[in-house]
Wavefront OBJ file of the C-alpha trace (Angstrom):
o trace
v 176.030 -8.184 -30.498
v 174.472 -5.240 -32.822
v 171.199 -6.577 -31.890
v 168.784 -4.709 -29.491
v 169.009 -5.504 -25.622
v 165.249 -6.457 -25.321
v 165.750 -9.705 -23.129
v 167.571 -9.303 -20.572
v 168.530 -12.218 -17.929
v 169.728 -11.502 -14.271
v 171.393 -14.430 -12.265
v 171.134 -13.567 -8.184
v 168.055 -12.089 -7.105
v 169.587 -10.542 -3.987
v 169.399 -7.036 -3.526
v 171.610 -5.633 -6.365
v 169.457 -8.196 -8.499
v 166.486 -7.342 -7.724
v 167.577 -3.290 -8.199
v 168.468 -4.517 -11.774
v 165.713 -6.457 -12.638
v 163.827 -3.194 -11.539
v 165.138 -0.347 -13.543
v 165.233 -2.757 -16.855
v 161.494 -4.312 -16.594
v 160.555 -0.355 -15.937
v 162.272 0.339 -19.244
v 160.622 -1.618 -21.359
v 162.805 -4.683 -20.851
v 161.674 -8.517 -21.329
v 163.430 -9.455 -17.477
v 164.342 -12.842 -16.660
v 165.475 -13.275 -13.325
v 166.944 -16.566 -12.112
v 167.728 -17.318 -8.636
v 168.468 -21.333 -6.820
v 166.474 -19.900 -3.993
v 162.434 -19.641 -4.830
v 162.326 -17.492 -1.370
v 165.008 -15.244 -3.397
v 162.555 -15.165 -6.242
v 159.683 -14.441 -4.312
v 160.942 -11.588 -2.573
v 162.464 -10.049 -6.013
v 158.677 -10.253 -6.899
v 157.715 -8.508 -3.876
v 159.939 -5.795 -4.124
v 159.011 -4.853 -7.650
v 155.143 -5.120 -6.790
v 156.035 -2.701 -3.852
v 158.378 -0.278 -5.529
v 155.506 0.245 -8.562
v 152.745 0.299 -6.140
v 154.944 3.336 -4.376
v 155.469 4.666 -7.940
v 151.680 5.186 -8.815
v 150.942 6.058 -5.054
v 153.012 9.111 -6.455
v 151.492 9.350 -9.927
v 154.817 8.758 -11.696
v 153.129 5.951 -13.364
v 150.051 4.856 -14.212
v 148.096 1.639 -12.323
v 148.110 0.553 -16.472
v 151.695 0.994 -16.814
v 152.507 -1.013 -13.203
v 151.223 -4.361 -14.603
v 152.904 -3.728 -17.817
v 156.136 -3.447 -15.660
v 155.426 -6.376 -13.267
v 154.254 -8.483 -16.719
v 157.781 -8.111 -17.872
v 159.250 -9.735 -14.720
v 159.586 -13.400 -15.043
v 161.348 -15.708 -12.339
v 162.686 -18.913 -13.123
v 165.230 -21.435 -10.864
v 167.513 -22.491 -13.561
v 169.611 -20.962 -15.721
v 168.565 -22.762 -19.026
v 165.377 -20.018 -18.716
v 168.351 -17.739 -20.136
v 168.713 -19.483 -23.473
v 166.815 -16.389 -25.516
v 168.097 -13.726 -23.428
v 170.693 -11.236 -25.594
v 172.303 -10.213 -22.282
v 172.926 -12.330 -19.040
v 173.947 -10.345 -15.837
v 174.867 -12.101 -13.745
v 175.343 -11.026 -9.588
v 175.836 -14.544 -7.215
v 178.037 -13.768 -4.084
v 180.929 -12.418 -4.623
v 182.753 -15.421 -5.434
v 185.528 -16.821 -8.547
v 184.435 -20.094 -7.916
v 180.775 -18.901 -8.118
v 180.778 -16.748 -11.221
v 182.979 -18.811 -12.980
v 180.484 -21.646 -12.595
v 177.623 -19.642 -13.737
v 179.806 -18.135 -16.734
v 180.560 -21.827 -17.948
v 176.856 -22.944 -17.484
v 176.334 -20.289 -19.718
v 178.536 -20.833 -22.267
v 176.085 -24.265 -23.338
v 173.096 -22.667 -22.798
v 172.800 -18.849 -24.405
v 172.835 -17.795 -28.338
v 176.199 -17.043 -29.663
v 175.881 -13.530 -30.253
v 174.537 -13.280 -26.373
v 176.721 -10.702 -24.233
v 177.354 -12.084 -21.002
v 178.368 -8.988 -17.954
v 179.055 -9.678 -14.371
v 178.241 -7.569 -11.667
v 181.497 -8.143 -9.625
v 183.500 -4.929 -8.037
v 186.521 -6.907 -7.039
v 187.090 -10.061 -9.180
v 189.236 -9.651 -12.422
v 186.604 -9.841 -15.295
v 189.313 -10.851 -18.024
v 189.961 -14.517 -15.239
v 186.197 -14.906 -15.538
v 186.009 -14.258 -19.549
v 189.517 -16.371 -20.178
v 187.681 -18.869 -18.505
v 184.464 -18.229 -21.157
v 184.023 -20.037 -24.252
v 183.562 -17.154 -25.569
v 185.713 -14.232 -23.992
v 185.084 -11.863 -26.425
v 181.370 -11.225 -25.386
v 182.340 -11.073 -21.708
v 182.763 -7.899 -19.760
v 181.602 -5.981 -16.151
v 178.790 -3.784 -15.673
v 179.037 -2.856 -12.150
v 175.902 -1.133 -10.913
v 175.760 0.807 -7.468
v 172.928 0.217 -4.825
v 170.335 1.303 -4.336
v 170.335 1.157 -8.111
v 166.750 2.714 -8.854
v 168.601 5.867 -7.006
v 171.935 5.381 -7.929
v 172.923 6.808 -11.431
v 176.710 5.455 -12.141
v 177.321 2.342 -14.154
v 180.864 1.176 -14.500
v 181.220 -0.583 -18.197
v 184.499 -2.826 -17.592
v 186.484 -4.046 -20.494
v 188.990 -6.371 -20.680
v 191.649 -6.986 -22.900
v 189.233 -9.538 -24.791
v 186.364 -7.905 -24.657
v 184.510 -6.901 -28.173
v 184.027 -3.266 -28.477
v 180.917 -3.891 -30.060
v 179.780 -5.841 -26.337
v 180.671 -2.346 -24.493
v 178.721 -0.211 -27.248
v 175.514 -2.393 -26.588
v 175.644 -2.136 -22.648
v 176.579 1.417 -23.011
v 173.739 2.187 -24.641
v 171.632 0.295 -22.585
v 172.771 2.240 -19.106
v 172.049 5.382 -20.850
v 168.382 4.137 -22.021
v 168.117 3.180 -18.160
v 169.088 6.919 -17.507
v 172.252 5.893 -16.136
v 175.218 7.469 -16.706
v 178.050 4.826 -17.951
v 181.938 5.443 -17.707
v 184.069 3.085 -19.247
v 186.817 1.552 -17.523
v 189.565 -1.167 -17.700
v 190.004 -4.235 -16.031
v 191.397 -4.030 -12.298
v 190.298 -4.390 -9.155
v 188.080 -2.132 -7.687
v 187.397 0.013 -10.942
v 187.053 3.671 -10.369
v 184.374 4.034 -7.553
v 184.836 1.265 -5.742
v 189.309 1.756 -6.057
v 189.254 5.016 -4.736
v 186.102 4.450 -2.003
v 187.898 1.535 -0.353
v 191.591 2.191 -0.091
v 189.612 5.251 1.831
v 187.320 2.979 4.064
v 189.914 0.822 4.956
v 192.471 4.050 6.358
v 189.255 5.170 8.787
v 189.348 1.500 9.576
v 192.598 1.557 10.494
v 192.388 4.688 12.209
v 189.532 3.896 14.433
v 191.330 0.615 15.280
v 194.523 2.633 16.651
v 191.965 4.384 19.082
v 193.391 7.807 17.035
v 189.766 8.869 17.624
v 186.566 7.477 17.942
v 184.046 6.135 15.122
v 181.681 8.742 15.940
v 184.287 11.352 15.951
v 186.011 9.692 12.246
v 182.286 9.850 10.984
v 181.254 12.988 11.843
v 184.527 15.064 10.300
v 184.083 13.351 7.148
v 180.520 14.235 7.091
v 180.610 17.659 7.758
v 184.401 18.144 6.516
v 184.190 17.164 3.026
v 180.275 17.439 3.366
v 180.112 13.129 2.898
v 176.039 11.815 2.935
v 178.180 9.066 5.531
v 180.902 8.494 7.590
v 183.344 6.261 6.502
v 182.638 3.508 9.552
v 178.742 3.695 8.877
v 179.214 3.199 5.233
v 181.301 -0.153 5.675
v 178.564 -1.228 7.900
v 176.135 -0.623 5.316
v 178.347 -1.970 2.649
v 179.087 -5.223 4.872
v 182.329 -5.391 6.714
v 182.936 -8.876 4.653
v 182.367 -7.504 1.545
v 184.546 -4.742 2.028
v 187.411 -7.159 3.110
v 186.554 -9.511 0.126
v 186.976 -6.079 -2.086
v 190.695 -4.690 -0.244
v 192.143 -8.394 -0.770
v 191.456 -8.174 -4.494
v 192.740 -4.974 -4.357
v 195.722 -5.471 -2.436
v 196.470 -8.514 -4.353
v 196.555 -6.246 -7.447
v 197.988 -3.752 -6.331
v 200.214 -4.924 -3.046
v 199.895 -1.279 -1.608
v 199.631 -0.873 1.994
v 196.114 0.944 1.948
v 194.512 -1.212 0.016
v 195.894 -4.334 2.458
v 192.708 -5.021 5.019
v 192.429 -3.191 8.482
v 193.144 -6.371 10.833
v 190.041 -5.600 12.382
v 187.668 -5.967 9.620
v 188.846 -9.506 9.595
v 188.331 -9.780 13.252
v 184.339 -8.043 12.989
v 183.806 -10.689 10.119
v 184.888 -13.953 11.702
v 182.899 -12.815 14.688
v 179.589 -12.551 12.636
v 179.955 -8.966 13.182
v 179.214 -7.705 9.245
v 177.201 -4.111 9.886
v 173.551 -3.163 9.240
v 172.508 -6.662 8.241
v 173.719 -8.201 11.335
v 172.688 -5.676 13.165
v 176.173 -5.056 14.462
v 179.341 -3.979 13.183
v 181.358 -0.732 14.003
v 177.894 0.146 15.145
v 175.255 -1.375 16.670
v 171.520 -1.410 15.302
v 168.307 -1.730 16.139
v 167.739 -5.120 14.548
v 169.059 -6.732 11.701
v 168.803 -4.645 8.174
v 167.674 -1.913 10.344
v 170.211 1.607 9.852
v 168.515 2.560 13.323
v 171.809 2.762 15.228
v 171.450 1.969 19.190
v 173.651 3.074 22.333
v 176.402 0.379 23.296
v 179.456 0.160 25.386
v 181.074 2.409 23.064
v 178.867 5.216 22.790
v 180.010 8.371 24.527
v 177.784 9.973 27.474
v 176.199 12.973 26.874
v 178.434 14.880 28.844
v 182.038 13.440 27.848
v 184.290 15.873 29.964
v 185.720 15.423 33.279
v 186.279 18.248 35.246
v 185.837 22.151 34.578
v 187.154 24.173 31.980
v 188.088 27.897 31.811
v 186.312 30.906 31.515
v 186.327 32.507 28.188
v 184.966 36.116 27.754
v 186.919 37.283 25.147
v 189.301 35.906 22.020
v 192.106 36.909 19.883
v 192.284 35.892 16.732
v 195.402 36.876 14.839
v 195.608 37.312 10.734
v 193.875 39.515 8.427
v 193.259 36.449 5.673
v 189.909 34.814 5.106
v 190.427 32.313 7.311
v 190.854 34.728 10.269
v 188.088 37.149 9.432
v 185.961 34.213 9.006
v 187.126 32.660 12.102
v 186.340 36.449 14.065
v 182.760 36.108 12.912
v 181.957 32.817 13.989
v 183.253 33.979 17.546
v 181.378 37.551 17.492
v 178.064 36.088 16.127
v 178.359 34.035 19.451
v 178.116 36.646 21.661
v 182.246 36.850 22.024
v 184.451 39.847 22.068
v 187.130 39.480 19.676
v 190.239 41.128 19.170
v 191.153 41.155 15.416
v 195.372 41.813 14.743
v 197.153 42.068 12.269
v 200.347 43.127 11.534
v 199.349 46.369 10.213
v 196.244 48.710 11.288
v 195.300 48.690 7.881
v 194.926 45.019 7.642
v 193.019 44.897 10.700
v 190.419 47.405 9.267
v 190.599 45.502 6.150
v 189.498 41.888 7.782
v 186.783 43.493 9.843
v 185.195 45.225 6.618
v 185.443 41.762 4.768
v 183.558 40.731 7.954
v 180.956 43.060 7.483
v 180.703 42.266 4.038
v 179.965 38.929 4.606
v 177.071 40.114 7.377
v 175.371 41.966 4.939
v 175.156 39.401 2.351
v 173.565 37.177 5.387
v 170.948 39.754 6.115
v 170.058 40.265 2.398
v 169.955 36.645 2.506
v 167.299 36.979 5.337
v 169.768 34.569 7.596
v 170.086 37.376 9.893
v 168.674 41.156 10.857
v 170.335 44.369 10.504
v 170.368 44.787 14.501
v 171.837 41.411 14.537
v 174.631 42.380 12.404
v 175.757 45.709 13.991
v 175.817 44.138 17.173
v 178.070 41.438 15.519
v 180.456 44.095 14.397
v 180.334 45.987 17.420
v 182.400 43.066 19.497
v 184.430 42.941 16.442
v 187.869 44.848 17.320
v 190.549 45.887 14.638
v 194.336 46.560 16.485
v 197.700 46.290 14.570
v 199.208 44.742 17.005
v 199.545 41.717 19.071
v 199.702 43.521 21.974
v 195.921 44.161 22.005
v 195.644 40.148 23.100
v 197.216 41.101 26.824
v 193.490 40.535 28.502
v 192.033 37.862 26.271
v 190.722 34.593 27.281
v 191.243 32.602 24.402
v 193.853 33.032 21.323
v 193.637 31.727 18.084
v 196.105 31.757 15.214
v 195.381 31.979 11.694
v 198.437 32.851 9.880
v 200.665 31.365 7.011
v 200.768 27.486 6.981
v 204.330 27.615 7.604
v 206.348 26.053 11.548
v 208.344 29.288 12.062
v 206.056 31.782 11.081
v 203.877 30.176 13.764
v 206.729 29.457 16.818
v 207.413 33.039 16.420
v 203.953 34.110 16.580
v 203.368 31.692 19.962
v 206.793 32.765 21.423
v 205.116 36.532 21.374
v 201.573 35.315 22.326
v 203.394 33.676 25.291
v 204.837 36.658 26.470
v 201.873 39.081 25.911
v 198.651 36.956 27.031
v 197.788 36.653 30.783
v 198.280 33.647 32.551
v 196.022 30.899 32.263
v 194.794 32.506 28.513
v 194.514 29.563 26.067
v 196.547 29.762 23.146
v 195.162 27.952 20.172
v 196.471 27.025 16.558
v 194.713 26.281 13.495
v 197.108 24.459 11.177
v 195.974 22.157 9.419
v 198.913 19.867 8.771
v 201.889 21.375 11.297
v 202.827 19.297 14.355
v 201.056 21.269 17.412
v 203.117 20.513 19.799
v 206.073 22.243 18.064
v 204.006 25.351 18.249
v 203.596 24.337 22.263
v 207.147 23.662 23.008
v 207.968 27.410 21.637
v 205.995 28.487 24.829
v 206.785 28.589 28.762
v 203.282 26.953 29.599
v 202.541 23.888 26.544
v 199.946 22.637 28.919
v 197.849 26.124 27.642
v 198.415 25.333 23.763
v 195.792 23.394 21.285
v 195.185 22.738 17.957
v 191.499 24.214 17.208
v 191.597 22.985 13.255
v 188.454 25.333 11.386
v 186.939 24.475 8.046
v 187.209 26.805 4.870
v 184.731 29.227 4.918
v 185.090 29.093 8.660
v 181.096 31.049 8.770
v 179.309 27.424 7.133
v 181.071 25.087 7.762
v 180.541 22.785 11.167
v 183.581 21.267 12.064
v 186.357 21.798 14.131
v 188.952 19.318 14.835
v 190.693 19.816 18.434
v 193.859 18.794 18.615
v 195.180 18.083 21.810
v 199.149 17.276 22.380
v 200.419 14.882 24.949
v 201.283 18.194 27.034
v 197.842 19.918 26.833
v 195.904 20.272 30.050
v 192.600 18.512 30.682
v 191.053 21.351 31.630
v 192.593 23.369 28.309
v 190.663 20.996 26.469
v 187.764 21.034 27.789
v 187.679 24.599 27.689
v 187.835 24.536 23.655
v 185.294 21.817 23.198
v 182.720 23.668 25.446
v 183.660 27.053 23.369
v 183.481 25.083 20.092
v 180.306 24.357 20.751
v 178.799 27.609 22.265
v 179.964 28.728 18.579
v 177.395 26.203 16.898
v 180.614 24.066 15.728
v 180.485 20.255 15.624
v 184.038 19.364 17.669
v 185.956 15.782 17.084
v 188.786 14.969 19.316
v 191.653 13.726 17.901
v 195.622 13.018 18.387
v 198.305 15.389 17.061
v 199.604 13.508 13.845
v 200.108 14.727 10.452
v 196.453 15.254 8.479
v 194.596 14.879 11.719
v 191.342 12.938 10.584
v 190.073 14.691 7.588
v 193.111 15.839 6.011
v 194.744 11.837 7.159
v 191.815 10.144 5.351
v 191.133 12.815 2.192
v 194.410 12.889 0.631
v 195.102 9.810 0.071
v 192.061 9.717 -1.601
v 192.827 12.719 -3.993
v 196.527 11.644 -4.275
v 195.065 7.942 -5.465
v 193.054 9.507 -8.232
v 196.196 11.214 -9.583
v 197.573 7.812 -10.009
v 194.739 6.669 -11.786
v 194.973 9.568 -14.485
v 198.229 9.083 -14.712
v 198.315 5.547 -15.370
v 196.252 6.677 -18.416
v 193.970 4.009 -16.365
v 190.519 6.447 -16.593
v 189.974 10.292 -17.614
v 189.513 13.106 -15.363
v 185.876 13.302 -16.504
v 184.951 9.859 -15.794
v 186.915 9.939 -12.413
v 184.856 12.705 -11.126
v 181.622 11.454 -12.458
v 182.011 7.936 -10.655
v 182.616 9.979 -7.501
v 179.904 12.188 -7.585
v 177.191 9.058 -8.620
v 178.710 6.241 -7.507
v 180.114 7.896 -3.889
v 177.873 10.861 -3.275
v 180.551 13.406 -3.110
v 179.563 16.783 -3.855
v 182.671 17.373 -5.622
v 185.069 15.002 -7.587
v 188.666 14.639 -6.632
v 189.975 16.893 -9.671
v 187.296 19.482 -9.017
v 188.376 19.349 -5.215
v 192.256 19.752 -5.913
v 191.166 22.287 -8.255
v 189.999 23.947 -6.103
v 191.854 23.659 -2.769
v 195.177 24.344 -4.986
v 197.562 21.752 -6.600
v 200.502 23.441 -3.853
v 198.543 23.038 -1.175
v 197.298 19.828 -2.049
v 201.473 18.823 -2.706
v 202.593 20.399 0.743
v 199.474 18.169 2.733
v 200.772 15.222 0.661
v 204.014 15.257 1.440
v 203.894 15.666 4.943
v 201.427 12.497 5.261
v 204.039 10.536 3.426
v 206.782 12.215 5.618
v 205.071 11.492 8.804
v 203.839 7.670 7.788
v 206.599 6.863 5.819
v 204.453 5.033 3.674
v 205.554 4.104 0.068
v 201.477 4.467 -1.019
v 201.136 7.986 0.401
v 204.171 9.342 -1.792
v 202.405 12.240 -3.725
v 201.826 11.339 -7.506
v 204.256 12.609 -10.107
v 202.092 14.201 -11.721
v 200.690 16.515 -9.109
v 204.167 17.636 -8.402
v 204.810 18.149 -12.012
v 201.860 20.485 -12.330
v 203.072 22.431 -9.318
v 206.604 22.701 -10.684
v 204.774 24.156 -14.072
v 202.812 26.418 -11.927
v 199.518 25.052 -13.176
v 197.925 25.412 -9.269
v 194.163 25.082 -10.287
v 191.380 27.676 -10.281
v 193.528 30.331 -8.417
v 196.159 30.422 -11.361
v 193.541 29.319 -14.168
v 195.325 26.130 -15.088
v 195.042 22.753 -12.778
v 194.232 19.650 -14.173
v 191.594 21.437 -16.053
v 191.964 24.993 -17.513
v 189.469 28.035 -16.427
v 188.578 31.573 -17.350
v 190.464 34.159 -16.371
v 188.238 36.637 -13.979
l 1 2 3 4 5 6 7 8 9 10 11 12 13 14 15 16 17 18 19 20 21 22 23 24 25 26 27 28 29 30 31 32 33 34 35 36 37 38 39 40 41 42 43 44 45 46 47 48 49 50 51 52 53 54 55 56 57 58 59 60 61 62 63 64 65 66 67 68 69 70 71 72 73 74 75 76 77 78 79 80 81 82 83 84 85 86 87 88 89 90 91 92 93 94 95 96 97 98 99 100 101 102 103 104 105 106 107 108 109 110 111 112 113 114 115 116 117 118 119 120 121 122 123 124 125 126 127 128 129 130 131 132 133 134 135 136 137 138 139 140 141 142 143 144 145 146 147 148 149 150 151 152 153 154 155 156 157 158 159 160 161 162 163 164 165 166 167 168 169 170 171 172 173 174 175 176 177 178 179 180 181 182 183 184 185 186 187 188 189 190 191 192 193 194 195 196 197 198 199 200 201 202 203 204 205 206 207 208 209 210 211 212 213 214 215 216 217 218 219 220 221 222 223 224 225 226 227 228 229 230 231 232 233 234 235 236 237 238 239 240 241 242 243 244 245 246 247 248 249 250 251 252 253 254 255 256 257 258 259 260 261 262 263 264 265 266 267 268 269 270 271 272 273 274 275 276 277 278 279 280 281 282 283 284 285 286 287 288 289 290 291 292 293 294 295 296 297 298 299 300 301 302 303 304 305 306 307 308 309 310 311 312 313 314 315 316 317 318 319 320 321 322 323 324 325 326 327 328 329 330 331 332 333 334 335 336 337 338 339 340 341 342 343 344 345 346 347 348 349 350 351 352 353 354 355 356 357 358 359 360 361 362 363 364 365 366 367 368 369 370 371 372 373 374 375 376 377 378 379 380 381 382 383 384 385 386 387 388 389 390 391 392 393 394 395 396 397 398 399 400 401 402 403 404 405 406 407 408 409 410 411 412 413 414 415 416 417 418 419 420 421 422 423 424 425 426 427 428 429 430 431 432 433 434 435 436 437 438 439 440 441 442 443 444 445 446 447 448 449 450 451 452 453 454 455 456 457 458 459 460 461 462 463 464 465 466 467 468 469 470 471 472 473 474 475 476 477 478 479 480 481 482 483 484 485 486 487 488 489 490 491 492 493 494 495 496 497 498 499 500 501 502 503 504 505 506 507 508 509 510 511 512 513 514 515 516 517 518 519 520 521 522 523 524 525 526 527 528 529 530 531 532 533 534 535 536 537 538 539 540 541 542 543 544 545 546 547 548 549 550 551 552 553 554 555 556 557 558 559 560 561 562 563 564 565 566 567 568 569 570 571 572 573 574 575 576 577 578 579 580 581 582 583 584 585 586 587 588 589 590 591 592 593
């Protein structure tokens, strides 16, 4: 096992395989790839010819160097071709019975000191290495596709492996310019643990008919700023294999989230598997294609029955950055906005952080100078919530908290005119209780705006089982005039994004605090392995621990599920104040400003 990785065999020349047998012949590696199916082989061939040809077409490599590369690729149909190889990796279907016959095979064919890593992201490794002659030389390394792109490698012991095996593959990931984190043995790992307990909720979600895929998709796109929706990624993924991964999980673990969405078992005994199908959640083009066609279930172009109401001017109520951002999204529209707050002075305050913000965007060259007076000239400071008696629209952006909020709509009910639309942008509160504090509920909607309110695209709208059609429609046509991406949903705790990122955050708590993985290697497999821009303990970090707590808790309040009941940790942090960047201390420490 101290020997150099120089041969390398990989068993399964399907797409991970032939990703693998990629990166290693490119660096430097003697690659033996063995597949049953000489069609298998031939297309492995194929792709590597193709991928270097692409490579010099680019003049990251030299014509010289390709058939160096495509010299060390060798395919073979049996697995006695890996008798010299000092590692075997080994990726057949995702199958115990499978692996474990290859593992065996193995055990009679390779040298002793030969390390032997499957590529499985459900299956326990330490079953597959008991099952070894040899378990002490077996482990995981669990690449991510497309691997050439993708940078994570999860090194999986067990509790047999030989820390002298995980040394040797960890230094081979890094020679392949990968970055390795080093996990234990359970189902799902890091990446793929915290990914799919999140997959399956959107399933879930989109089976209820809460809202629809497109909707789910979009918020978590522009949201949490996601390179995919949740329901296109399982299609990618392959609806099967994302089943095959929850049951492990769920058999492990026997939480409710990780237990499969009934319909991803009713897409994959229909055949119905995603992108290489050509249907799943979606439909495509053809099969293998990510070209995504119009079905039964895609939404006309014009989705809204009947006419909304005029809006001409809006009131938006706070002085916090939420408000004033929320005031310049409406005035760079074209919209005259009231600004109130409960003092003068805090009016006057907001607007000047608003014009603050404008002139960074015309340094910035995002705007003109003209552009931004006339953006600050529809902008109107008052003190007072009296100053929304004419407005058209009304929008709320106070403290997150039920009866700061029924007070505030029990006064907007009284002051705006008839027929205004009042509007609330919790993020977490039950709308309708705001609603039911009015005479006229069928006027009252959730319009749910991203932090900063200025970039980012989404707005959830929220309707209640009281709002009016026509209310509705009103706020999807004005969330678009405003160059905002709107998603319909129901009015439930967490709405979409909130309902499917939690969890998510709360889960990687869980994993810290079963000492199972460290905060750095958490956030690392989420960034490569997911393509999150942030990792979860940057992101709670950031949002704030309380925050974060209060969201928590009212999921778990709402569902009343065991699995959503916030980690002890978190709320052990909160109850030492440690809140995250605001109070320099999270679950990492900062500087002081």
């Amino acid at each position: 096992m101290d020997t150099p990785l120089s041969t390398i065999a990989v068993v399964g020349l399907g797409t991970m395989g032939t990703g693998i047998a990629d990166v290693l012949a490119r660096a430097g590696r003697e690659v033996i790839g063995i597949d049953i199916s000489d069609a298998a082989a031939a297309r492995a061939v194929a792709a590597l010819e193709a991928s270097t040809a692409r490579a010099v077409a680019r003049e990251r490599i030299t014509e010289e160097e390709r058939q160096d590369v495509l010299a060390r690729f060798r395919t073979f149909p049996d697995l006695r071709a890996a008798a010299e190889a000092d590692l075997v990796i080994e990726v057949v279907p995702e199958s115990y019975e499978a692996k474990r016959e290859v593992f065996r095979a193995l055990d009679g064919i390779v040298r002793p000191d030969a390390i032997l890593a499957t590529g499985t992201n459900a299956l326990s490794v330490t079953r597959l290495a008991a099952d070894s002659a040899h378990p002490e030389r077996v482990l995981g390394l669990h690449f991510f596709t497309p691997v050439q792109a993708m940078r994570l490698v999860e090194v999986v012991s067990s509790v047999l492996t030989d820390p002298r095996a995980v040394e040797a593959v960890t230094r081979l990931a890094q020679d392949l310019g990968k970055e390795p984190v080093a996990v234990g043995d359970r189902a799902g790992f890091i990446a793929d643990g915290l990914l799919f307990g999140y997959l399956n909720q959107a399933a879930a979600m989109y089976e209820s008919k809460y809202a629809s895929r497109e909707d789910i998709d979009a918020a978590m796109r522009l949201g949490c700023g996601l390179p995919m929706g949740p329901l296109a990624l399982l299609d990618l993924i392959g609806i099967d294999t994302a089943r095959t991964v929850l049951e492990a999980m769920y058999a492990s673990s026997h939480d409710r989230l990780h237990a499969p969405a009934p319909i991803l078992r009713q897409l994959s005994e229909a055949g119905l598997t995603g992108r290489k199908t050509g249907r799943g959640f979606y439909t495509y083009a053809a099969p293998d294609s990510g070209e995504v066609v119009r079905d039964a279930l895609t939404p006309l172009a014009s989705a809204e029955a009947g006419a909304g109401r005029e809006v001409r001017s809006v009131g938006v109520a706070g002085s916090g950055t939420m408000a004033s951002g929320i005031a310049e999204v409406f005035a760079k529209a074209g919209y005259e906005v009231v600004l109130a707050a409960r003092s003068q002075e805090k009016a006057d305050t907001a607007k000047a952080r608003i014009a603050t913000s404008l002139d960074r965007s015309v340094s910035k060259g995002r705007m003109t100078a003209e552009a931004r007076d006339t953006t600050l000239a529809l902008i109107t400071p008052a003190g007072t919530l009296d100053a929304f008696a004419e407005v058209d629209l009304a929008v709320e952006a106070v403290a997150e908290d039920l009866e700061i909020k029924q007070e505030l709509f029990a006064r907007l009910d009284k002051i705006c005119r008839p027929g205004a639309v009042l509007a609330t942008t919790t993020s977490s509160l039950p709308v309708v209780a705001c609603a039911r504090a009015t005479t006229r509920p069928q006027d009252v909607i959730g319009m749910h705006f991203f932090n900063p309110a200025p970039a980012m695209k989404l707005v959830e709208i929220v309707r209640t089982v009281l709002t009016g059609d026509d209310v509705h429609a009103t706020v999807r046509e004005v969330t678009t005039r405003i160059r905002k991406h709107p998603v319909d949903c129901g009015d439930r705790a967490g709405f979409i994004v909130n309902a499917l990122l939690f969890p998510y955050l709360n889960n990687a708590v869980k994993m810290v605090q079963e000492h199972y993985a460290t905060l750095d290697d958490i956030d690392a497999a989420m960034k490569l392995g997911g393509g999150y821009p942030m990792g979860p303990f940057e992101l709670l970090d950031v949002v704030g621990l309380d925050v974060s707590l209060a969201i928590e808790r009212v999921l778990h309040r709402e569902f009343r599920d065991p699995g959503l009941a916030p980690a002890p940790l978190l709320e052990h942090l909160v109850a030492a104040g440690c809140l995250g960047r605001k109070t320099g201390r999270g679950f990492r420490e900062y500087a002081r400003r």
